[in-house]
C-alpha positions, 0 to 999 in steps of 0.5 A: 795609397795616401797619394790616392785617396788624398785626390778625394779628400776635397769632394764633398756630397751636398744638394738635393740630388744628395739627399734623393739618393740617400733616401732611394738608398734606404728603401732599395738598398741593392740597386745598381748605379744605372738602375739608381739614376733611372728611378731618380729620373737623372742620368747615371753621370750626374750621380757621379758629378754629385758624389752619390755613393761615390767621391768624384773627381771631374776630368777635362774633355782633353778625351785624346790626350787622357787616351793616349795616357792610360797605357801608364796605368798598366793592367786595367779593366775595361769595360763598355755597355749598352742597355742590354750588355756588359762587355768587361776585359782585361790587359794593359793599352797598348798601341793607341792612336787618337786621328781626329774623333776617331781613336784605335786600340788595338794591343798585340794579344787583341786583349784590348781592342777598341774603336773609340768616337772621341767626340761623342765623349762629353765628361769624364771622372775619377771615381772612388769607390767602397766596397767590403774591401775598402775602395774600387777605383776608375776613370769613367766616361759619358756621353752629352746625355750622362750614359756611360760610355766606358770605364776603366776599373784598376786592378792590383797590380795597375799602377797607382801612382800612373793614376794618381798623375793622369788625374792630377793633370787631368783635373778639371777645376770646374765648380758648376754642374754638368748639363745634359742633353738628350742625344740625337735620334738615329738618322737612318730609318725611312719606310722600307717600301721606298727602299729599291730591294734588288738595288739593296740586294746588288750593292749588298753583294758587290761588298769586297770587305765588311766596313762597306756595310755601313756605306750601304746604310748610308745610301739607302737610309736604313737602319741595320734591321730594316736591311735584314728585313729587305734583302732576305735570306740568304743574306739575313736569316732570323733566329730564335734568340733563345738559342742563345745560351745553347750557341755560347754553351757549344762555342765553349766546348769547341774551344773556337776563337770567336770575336764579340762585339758590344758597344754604344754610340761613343765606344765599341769593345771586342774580345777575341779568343775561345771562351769558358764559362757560360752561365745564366744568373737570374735574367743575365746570361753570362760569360764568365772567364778570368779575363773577360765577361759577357753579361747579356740580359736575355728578356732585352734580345727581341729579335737575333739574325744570321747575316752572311756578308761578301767579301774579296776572302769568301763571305763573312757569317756573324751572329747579331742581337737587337733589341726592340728598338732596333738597338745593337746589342752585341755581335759575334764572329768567327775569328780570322785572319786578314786574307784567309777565309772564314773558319768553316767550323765557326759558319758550321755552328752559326748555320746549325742555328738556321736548323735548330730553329726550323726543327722549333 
């Protein structure tokens, strides 16, 4: 534990934006980071760069190699988040590959699983920090705008001095501030009146796999939703987003593996297998199982969609959240096997949302 916090001996907290956040502190002592940074109108990177709350440790933007690393570390937690989902698992990395700006985990229990753009990722930082029971520990990662992308938190049995060597080697000996930049607008979103319906509808039917969904997007320039909205049902069926916690509830009880998808521009996270526990805590509903977490902060879900999705094994059924911008806060499918078809339990449950939500 020396070696460990001996990394930190050397950051020291100073500045301005020290001296802001040492005063939000006071006033609103129970703010999150995210939280902290937006009233501080400063990106939650910058919190970290200049030691607020925490003692930081920048890294070097050799993002591949520092992947390629962690499966060193043992049994970690991961977790990934947009503006309205937390999605937190546990397991050790294993079988990473790093091609390009694309990186893949995916480990042989799927307890990791992740589809990373690696050059969407812009910094990245050791992080020290207290808790009641002393300090929590993470490499942490942001985007050119200082949004989180993901962060790795060491649990108890993760390999410590795996960690103490990564951020040695890693370290980044860069004095001067991180700059930011606000992140590109998305490209796709043209007035649907210019978009061909039936061409929509016969490309979207002529799918033999799923991953061609996002060529479609690209074709017709349109964003997720705005193809929901032109093709219709059967293919794209709204529903009440209040549903949600009555859907989680009855998936618990089946006891169906399910894959849940939550990411953001830089990382998508998944977890897959049955889930336990599902809870509301205030705005958040939750689930809260030993080794994976979904917190959905329910007043963000404008709009949920039943979308059905040919492909060679029978069409796809999965279950997707939007905020109001459009964003994507998490989607949910039926858990299956590469050339098997879909688990009619699973369309059963998704489809009793269709009913459910006439009987409302």
């Amino acid at each position: 534990m020396e070696d460990l916090q001996a990394l930190f001996n050397n950051t020291v907290a100073t500045g301005e934006l020290q001296q802001c956040y040492q005063a939000l502190c006071v006033e609103q002592p129970t703010l999150r980071r995210r939280e902290q940074a937006e009233l501080l109108k400063v990106s939650e990177a910058a919190l970290i760069d200049n030691h607020c709350g925490v003692a930081s440790v920048r890294l070097s933007t050799e993002f591949s190699d520092i992947i390629k690393a962690l499966p060193a570390l043992g049994y970690i937690m991961t977790l990934t988040r947009n503006d309205s989902a937390v999605h937190e698992r546990k397991g050790c990395y294993d079988n990473v590959s790093v091609r390009g700006p694309m990186g893949l985990v995916i480990t042989e229990d799927r307890k990791i699983d992740l589809r990373i753009f690696v050059n969407r990722w812009a910094s990245g930082f050791a992080v020290q920090e207290p808790i009641k029971e002393g300090f929590r520990y993470s490499l942490q990662f942001f985007d050119g705008a200082g949004g989180a992308i993901q962060k790795i938190f060491l649990q108890p049995t993760s390999d410590v001095q795996a960690f103490v060597a990564l951020v040695n080697k890693y370290n980044d000996d860069t004095v001067a501030p991180l700059s930011f930049s606000e992140l590109p607008a998305d490209p796709y979103n043209v007035e649907t009146a210019q978009v061909d319906r039936q061409m929509l509808i016969a490309d979207w039917q002529a799918m033999t796999n799923v991953h061609q969904f996002f060529g479609i997007l690209k074709k017709y320039q349109v964003s997720r939703e705005q193809a929901f909205e032109i093709v219709g049902a059967p293919l794209a069926r709204p529903v009440d987003p209040l549903l949600m916690a009555n859907f989680l509830t009855k998936i618990a009880a089946s006891a169906l593996s399910i894959m849940c998808f939550v990411g953001n521009h830089g990382n998508i996270q998944i977890h897959t297998g049955a889930i336990e526990t599902v809870k509301k805590v205030g705005p958040w509903l939750n689930i809260l199982d030993p080794e994976f977490n979904l917190h959905l902060l329910q007043e963000n879900i404008a709009n949920a969609w039943v979308i059905k999705k040919p492909s060679v094994d029978g069409n796809i059924t999965s279950l997707e959240l939007y905020d109001k911008k459009g964003a994507t806060i998490a989607q949910f499918f039926g858990q299956r096997v590469e050339g098997e078809a879909e688990n009619r339990r699973w369309r059963s449950l998704v489809e009793s949302l269709l009913v459910e939500e006439a009987v409302v």
